[in-house]
N, C-alpha and C positions, 0 to 999 in steps of 0.2 A: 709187259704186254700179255703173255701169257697169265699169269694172275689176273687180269682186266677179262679176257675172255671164260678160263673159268669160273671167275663169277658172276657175270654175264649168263653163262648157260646154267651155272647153278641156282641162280636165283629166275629164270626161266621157267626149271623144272621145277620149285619149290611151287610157283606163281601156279603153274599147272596143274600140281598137285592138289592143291587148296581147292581150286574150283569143284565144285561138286560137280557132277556130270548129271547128276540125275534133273530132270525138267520140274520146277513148280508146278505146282497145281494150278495157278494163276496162268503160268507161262501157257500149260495145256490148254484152259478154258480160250486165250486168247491166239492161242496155233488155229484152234479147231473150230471158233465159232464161223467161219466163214465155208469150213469144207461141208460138201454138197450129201454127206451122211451122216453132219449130226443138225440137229437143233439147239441150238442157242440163245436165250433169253434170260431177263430177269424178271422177276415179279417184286414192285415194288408194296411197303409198309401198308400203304394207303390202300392199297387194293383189300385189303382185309376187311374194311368197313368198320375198323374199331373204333370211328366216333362218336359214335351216335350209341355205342354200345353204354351200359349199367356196366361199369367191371369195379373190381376189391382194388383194395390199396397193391395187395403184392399181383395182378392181374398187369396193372398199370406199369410196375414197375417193371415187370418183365417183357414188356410190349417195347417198351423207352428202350430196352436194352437192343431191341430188335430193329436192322436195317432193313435187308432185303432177302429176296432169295433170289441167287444166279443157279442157272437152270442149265447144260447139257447132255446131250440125248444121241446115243448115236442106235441110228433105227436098221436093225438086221435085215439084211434080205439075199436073195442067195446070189445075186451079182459079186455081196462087197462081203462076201464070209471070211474071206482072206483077213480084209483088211481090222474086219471086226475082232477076229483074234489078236491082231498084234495092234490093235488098241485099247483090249481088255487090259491085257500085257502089261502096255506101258502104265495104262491108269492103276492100277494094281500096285508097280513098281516104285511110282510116287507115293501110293494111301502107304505102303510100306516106313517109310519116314520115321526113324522114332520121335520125332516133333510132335506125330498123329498120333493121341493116346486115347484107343478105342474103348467105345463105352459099351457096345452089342451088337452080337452078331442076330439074324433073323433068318429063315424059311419062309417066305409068304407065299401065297397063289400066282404072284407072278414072275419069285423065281427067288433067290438069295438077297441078305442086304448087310451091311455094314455101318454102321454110324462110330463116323470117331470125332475128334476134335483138338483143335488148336488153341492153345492159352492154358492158366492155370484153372485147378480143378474149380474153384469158387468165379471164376474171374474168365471165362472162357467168351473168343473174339469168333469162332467160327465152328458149327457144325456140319460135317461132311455127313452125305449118307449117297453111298454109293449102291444100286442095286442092280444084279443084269440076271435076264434071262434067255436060256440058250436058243429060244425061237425070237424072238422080237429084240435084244440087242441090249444095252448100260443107259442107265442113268446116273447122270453124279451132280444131285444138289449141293451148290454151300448157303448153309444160313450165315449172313455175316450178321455183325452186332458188334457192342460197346459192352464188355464186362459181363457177357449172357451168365447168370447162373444157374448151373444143372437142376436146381430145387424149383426154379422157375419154369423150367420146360412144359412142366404140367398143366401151370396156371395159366401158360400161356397158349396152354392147346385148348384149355378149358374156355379162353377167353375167344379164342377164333370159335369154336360151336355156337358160342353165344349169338356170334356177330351172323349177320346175312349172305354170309362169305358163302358162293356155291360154286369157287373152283376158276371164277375170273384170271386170264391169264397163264392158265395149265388148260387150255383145250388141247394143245400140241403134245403137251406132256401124255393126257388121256388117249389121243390118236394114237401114242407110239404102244400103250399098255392095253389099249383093245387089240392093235394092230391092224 
């Protein structure tokens, strides 16, 4: 009986152990799209306008590779200053992840950013780019996708200028960065 119980509790604390503690990214996006300080949305492929567009062979390809972009936003104000820091906090302590293997850090006008990502370096399923600034609050897009590759990023930014894309779908985004 004793044997029965300590492993019972031994295989308990094993059980316990294993679990990470720390929250996905995914779990975050889906905690928070409903609280009343952040914005929550996606922007889906189509909204891009890339059919109608002329693009290259590798334009193409790296479009195909492209889902969507899921969009959270939590907008500063001096009500929820609290709360803003210890959700900078946590999102921080998720991008933290050695899964997340970062490609560059930024300075921009409206405030720091971070782009890392998920997958292998040729073969990459998801781009994170997190930015916040200390008066207006965090953003954390993921671009999801199929096999995204880093050499394509370009073409495939090159390929949205082309298209008639003027920001459909980030109005909210824009609201939070004017403020």
């Amino acid at each position: 009986m004793k044997n029965s119980i300590r492993l019972l509790v031994l295989s308990l604390v094993v059980t316990m152990v294993s679990c990470s503690s720390t929250q996905s990214l995914q779990e975050y996006y889906v905690d928070n799209s409903e609280n009343p300080n952040f914005l929550s949305f996606d922007v889906p492929v189509s909204l891009l306008n890339l059919e109608e567009v002329e693009l290259s062979a590798m334009e193409k390809e790296a479009i195909s590779s492209l889902k969507k972009l899921d969009i959270l936003a939590f907008k500063k104000t001096t009500e929820n200053a609290l709360e803003y820091t210890a959700e900078k906090t946590n999102v921080k302590a998720i991008l933290k992840n050695p899964d997340f293997t970062e490609l560059m850090k930024m300075n921009t006008p409206y405030g720091k950013a971070t782009v890392k990502y998920l997958g292998d370096e040729d073969a990459i399923d998801e781009v994170i780019i997190y930015g916040d600034s200390k008066e207006k609050g965090f953003a954390l897009i993921r671009v999801l996708g199929n096999e995204m590759n880093p050499a394509n990023m370009m073409q495939l930014l090159q390929a949205i200028q082309k298209s008639d894309y003027k920001g459909e779908g980030l109005e909210k985004l824009e609201g939070l960065l004017k403020g």
